[in-house]
N, C-alpha and C positions, 0 to 999 in steps of 0.2 A: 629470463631463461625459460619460464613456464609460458611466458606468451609466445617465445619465439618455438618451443617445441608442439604446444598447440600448434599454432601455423604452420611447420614442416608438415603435419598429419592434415590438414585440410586443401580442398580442393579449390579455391575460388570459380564461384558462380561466370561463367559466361559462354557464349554463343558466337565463333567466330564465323561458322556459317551466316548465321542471320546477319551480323555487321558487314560480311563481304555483299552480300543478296539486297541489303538496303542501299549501303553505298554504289551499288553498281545501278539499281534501278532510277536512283535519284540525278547520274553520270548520265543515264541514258534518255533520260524524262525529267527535267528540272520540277516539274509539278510536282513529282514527289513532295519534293520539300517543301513544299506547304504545307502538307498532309502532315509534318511530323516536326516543326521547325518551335511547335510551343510544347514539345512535350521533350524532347534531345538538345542535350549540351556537352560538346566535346568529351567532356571529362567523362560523359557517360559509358563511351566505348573503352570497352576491357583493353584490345591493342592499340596503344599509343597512336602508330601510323595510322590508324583511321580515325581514330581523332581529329591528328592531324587535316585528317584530308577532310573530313565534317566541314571544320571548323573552316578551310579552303573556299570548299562549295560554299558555304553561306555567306561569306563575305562577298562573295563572289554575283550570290544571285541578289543578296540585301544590295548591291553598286550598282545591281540592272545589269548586269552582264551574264553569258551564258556559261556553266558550267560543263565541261566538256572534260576527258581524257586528252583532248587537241590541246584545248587553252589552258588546261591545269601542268601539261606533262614536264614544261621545263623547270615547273618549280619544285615537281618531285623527283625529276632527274637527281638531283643534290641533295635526296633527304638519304640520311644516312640509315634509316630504318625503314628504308623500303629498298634499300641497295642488293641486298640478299635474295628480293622477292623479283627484281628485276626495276626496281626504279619506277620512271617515268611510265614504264608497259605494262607495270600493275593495275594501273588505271583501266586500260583497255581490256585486261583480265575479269575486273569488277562490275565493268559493264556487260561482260558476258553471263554475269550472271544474275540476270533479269526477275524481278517479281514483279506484278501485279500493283497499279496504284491500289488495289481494293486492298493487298497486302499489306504497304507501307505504313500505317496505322498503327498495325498490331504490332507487328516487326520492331518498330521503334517504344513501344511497350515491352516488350520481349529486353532489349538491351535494359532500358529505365529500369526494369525491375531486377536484371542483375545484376545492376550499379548499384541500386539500394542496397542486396543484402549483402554485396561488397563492400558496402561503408558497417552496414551493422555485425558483420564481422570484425572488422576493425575498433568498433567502439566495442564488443565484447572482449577483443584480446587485452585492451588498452584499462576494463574495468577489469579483468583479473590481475594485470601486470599493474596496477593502480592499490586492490585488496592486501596484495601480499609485499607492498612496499610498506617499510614502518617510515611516520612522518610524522612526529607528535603534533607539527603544524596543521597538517589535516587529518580531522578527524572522521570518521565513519560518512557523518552526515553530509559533509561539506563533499565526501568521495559521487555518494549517492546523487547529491543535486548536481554535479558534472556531468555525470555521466545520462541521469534524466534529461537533461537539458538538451547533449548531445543528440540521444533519441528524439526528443520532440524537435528540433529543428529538421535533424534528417525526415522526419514524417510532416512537416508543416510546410516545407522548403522543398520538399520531390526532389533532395539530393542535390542543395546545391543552388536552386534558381535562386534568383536576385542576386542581391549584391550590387556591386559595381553598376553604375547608370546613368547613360550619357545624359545630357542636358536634355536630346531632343524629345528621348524617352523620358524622362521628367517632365515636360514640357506637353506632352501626348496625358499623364498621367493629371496635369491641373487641368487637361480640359476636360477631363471627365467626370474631376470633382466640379468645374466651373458648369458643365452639361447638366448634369445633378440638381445643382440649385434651382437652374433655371427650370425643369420639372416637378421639382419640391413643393409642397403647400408651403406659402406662407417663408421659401428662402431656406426652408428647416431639413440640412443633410446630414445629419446627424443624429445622436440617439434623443427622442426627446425628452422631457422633462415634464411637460403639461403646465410647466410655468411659462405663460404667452409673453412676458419682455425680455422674462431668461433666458427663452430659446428664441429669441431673436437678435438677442443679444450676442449670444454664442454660436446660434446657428442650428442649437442643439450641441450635445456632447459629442465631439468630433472622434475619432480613431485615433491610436499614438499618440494622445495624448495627457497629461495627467492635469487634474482639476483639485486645486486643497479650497475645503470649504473650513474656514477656522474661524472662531467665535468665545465668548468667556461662556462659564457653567451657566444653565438655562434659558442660552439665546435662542436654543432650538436646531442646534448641529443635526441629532440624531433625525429627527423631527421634518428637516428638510431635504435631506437624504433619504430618508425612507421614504419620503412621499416620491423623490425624483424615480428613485429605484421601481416603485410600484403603479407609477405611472408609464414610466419604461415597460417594463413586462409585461403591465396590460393592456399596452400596443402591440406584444410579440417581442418585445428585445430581451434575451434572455440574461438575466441579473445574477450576479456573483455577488453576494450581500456578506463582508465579514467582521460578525455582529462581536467583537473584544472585550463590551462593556456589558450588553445584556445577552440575557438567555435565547434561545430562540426561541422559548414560549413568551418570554417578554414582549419579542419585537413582533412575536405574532398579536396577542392583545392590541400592539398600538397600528396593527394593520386593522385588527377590529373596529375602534377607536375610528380610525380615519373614515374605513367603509357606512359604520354603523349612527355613530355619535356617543355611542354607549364609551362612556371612560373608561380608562382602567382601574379608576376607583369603584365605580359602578359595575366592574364585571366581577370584581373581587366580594361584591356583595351580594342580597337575595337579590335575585331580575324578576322580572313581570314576564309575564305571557309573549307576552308584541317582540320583548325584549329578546327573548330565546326566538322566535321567529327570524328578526331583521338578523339573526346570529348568525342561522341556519343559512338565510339566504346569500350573507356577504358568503358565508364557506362554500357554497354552490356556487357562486361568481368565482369564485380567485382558485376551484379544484386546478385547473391546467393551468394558473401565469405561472410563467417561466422562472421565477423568484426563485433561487437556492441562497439557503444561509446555511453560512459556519461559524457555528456560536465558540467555536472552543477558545479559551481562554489565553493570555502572551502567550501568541503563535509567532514563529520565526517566517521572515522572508520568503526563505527558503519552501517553508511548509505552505505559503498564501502561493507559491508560484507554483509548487506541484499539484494543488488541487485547482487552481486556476486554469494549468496545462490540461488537465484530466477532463475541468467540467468545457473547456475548449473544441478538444478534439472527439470527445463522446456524445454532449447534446448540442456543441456550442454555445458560443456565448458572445454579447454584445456590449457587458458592461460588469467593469467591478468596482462596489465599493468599499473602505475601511472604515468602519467606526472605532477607535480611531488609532492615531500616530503613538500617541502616549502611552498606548497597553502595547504595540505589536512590540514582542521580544527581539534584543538585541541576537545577533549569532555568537558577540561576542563582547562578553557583560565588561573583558576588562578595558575596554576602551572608551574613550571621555565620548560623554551624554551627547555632544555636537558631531562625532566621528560616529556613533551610534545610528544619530539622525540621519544623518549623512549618505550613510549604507544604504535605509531603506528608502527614502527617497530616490537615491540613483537608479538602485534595483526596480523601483517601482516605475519608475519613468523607462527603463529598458523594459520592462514588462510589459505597459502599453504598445510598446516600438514593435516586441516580439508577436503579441498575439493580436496585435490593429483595432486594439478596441480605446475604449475611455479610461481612464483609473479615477474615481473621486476619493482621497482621502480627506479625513476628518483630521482637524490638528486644533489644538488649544493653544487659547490666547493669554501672554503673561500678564500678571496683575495692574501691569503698568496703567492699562486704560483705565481703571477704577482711580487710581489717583487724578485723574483729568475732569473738568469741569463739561468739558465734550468727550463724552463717555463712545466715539463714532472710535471703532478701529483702526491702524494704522499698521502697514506693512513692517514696522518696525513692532511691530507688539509680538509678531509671531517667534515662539518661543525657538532657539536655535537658528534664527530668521535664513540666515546665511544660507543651508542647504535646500531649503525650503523653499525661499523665492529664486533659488538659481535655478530647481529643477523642475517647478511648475510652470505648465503653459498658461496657466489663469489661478490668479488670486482671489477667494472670492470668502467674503467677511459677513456673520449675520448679526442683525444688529436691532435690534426691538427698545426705542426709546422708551417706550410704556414700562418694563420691566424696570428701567433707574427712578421712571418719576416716580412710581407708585410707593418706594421708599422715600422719594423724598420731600413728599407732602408736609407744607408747612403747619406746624404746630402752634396753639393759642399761646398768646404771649399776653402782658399787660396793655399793650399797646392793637386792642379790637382792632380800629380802622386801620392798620398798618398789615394785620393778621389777615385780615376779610379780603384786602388787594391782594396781598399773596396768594390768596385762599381763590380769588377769581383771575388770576394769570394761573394758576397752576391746573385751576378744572379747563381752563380753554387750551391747554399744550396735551393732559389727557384725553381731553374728546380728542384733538387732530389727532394723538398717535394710539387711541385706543384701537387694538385686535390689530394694527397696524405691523410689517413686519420689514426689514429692508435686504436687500442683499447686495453689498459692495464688490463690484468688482474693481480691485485697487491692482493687480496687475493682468496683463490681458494680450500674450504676444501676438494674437493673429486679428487684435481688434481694439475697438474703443474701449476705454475704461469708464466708469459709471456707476448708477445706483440706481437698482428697480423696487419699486416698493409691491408689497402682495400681502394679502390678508394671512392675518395666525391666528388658529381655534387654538387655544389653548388647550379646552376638555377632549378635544378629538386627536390634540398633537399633528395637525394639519396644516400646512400652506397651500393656501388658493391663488387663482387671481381675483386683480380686486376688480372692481365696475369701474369702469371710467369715472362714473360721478364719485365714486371716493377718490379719486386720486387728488 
């Protein structure tokens, strides 16, 4: 009632002049429509019948054939909304009224932009007539992420493009990611990483796509992320970093850590001179990377998607991460731990799809692998597996055999020479896997699956590559 009495009171935005003035130039001069054929889509025009007729001419000139008043008239003879205006000799009307190719441009700007504020009137009537319904099923917030949503696609989407897409248009679109590669250093068309088997492995982090990086406590989750994220940035790729488990002074320290060498144990105590210097100067290297974090604590979906949308469309953005799955808040605590998961993995996979970039989340591995004598991960360890491995495009495991052996160094027994042998198999599995670090990729839909190995600083919380001669 209140949205329908709003809308008796409003005017809807449009220009039937211009729509008649464009359509007739484009009637009388097909070159128009080139000028204006990536910015206009039928729907754009306020009066249906010229929609209608748009959407004519363009089929018309995309078939190679000429768009005319002549060769259009008998099929608007029969339209029933151009019968009043004379039918088939509207056309002839509309070609009289000629503009300017240097016009056609704007013109078809002119319509676009009061399609736009004809849809965001709509999404306004639809959020009032949405506030004043009672719905104990939805609550405020869930109202609010609808109706954001609505606006950012209206604004990402110019009202509408995509959607529906013929093969050949798909077909046009892999060659231009295929085009890509072939200019690419190194094959690498995506965001990269700075890890050289990772991203050649992957390609680099692709768009639309989501990536879980999942491991037991201490394998180095955080650790490996942070470095991908900050090696991204400071290439130029703008990083969505959201930090669940630590502070953002935390994750700043171990940005320190990586640039500096200085721990975070060692920053937490007195420094040296050199010390405060090499500080000074990572902080003047990294004033402009693109890196934003949001530390705030079980954050909702919902809330990773609005400031996502926000750091998107205001500085842009080329990558987000979660550290991790296990802290992000449900929207809706009373539904079981796997339907929970469930949610935001889907949500987070439509996210990638939405704003064309990467998603890397962080997700933890069940206890299961500690019970196994190969302590290497497996796609079934991932906790909730089910929504998890159905909704990533890559499975990717970190795995530091250094961390199980170093607990499990054989201890003196009565028996020396039995002691001593264990004692020299076990320093030779050390040395091979000391500072050593792996990353499994166990599932992999656009590629090989596999295992890269890459150096871990422990004190720096760093992943390198390693030298050839380590490998």
């Amino acid at each position: 009632m209140i949205a329908d009495a709003l809308l008796a009171s409003i005017k809807p935005p449009h220009f039937e002049d211009v729509e008649q003035a464009l359509l007739g130039a484009i009637l009388t001069n097909n070159r128009s429509y080139e000028k204006v054929a990536d910015i206009l889509r039928p729907e754009h025009f306020y009066d249906p019948a010229h929609g209608r007729i748009f959407d004519a001419i363009a089929k018309a000139i995309d078939a190679g054939r000429t768009a005319s008043p002549v060769t259009l008239r008998a099929m608007f003879d029969a339209d029933e909304g151009l019968k009043q205006d004379g039918g088939g000799t509207y056309l002839v009307e509309l070609a009289g009224n000629v503009i300017t190719l240097v016009n056609a441009r704007e013109y078809a700007r002119i319509i676009r932009d009061a399609y736009l504020r004809r849809q965001m009137i709509e999404v306004g009537l639809d959020m009032v007539s949405d506030a004043v319904t009672e719905d104990v099923e939805r609550p405020a917030e869930k109202r609010i992420e609808a109706a954001e949503g609505r606006l950012y696609e209206l604004g990402e989407r110019k009202g509408g493009e995509g959607g529906t897409v013929t093969l050949f248009d798909a077909l046009s679109r892999a060659d231009e990611v295929i085009d890509k590669a072939q200019k690419a250093v190194d094959g690498i068309t995506g965001v990269p990483s700075g890890l050289i088997d990772l991203d050649r492995r992957l390609g680099g982090f692709q768009p639309a796509e989501l990536y879980v990086i999942a491991g037991r406590p201490s394998m180095g989750k955080t650790a490996v992320s942070l470095t991908i994220a900050l090696n991204a940035a400071r290439a130029g790729h703008p990083v969505l970093f959201f930090s669940l488990e630590m502070s953002a002074a935390q994750l700043a320290m171990r940005v320190y850590a990586q640039m500096t060498g200085i721990s975070m144990q060692q920053q937490r105590s007195r420094l040296e001179p050199h010390q405060f210097t090499a500080l000074a100067r990572a902080r003047s290297e990294l004033m402009y990377t693109p890196l934003i974090i949001e530390d705030g604590s079980a954050l909702t979906l919902p809330q990773m998607r609005a400031a996502a949308r926000k750091r998107k469309r205001r500085g842009g953005l080329s990558m987000i991460v979660i550290d991790y799955l296990g802290l992000a808040k449900p929207t809706d605590a009373r539904l079981q731990k796997v339907h929970q998961i469930e949610e935001i993995t889907t949500g987070l996979k439509a996210l990638s799809k939405e704003l064309d970039i990467p998603v890397i989340l962080l997700a933890q591995l069940s206890r299961g692998v500690e019970q196994r004598e190969d302590k290497r991960p497996m796609l079934s360890d991932l906790r909730d597996s089910g929504a998890i491995e159905q909704d990533a495009d890559a499975v990717m495991f970190v795995f530091r055999e250094e961390y199980y052996l170093e607990r499990d160094q054989p201890q003196p027994g009565h028996d020396h020479a039995k002691w001593a042998s264990a004692m020299d198999t076990w320093s030779n599995r050390m040395s091979a896997c000391k500072g050593v670090a792996e990353i499994i990729t166990a599932k992999f839909r656009q590629g090989e699956v596999g295992t890269d190995r890459m150096r871990f600083d422990g004190a720096r919380q760093l992943f390198e590559n390693l030298a050839y001669g380590d490998m």
